[in-house]
Phi, psi and omega in degrees: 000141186263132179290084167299128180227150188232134167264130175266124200223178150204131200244161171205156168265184200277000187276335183100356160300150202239159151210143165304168131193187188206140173208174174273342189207089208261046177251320209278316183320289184313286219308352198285297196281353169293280224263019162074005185328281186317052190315160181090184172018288212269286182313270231311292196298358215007081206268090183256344199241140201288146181233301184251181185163155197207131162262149167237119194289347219226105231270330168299321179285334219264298210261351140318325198279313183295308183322291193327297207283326195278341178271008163311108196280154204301324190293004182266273275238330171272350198270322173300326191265335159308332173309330186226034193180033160006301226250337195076032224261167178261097164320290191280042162274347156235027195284144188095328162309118159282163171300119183285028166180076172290121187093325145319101188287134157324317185285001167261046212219000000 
C-alpha cells in the first residue's frame, strides 16, 4: 500500500484575505497559488502566501479538517495560525530554493 499524504492549508494576501484549502502536494499547491496558477477565490484575492498547513495520512480526516476551518469566523483561523506561525511568514517562501553552496560540508570550512 502507498503512503499517502494530504494537506489541509491556508494561503493569505499581503492584505489579510485568508483561503482555506486541501491538496495531495503542498509543495505543487504553494507553488500554484505564488504563481498565480490556482483560479478562483485564492487568484481573484491574490492569496499567494502559505501562513499554515496541517498533514494528513488519511484523505477523510484531510477534508473534514478543511470543512472544520472554512466554517471557522476568521478571528479563530488568525488565532490558529499565530499559534504556529506568530509571525505570519510565507511557510513556501524558499522551497525550491537551491542551496548557495550545494555539497559543501562543514567539515571543509
Amino acid at each position: 500500500m502507498e503512503d499517502h499524504r494530504y494537506f489541509v492549508y491556508i494561503v493569505c494576501s499581503r492584505s489579510g484575505t485568508l483561503y482555506v484549502g486541501m491538496t495531495n502536494s503542498i509543495y505543487r499547491r504553494a507553488s500554484e497559488h505564488k504563481s498565480g496558477e490556482f483560479e478562483g477565490f485564492a487568484s481573484k484575492y491574490y492569496c499567494d502566501r502559505l501562513v499554515y498547513y496541517q498533514s494528513f495520512d488519511d484523505v477523510h480526516k484531510a477534508i473534514a479538517r478543511e470543512k472544520q476551518l472554512k466554517g471557522w469566523v476568521r478571528r479563530k483561523k488568525i488565532a490558529l495560525i499565530e499559534s504556529v506561525n506568530p509571525r505570519w511568514q510565507d511557510l513556501a517562501e524558499k522551497w525550491g530554493a537551491e542551496m548557495a553552496f550545494a555539497g559543501e560540508s562543514i567539515k571543509n570550512k
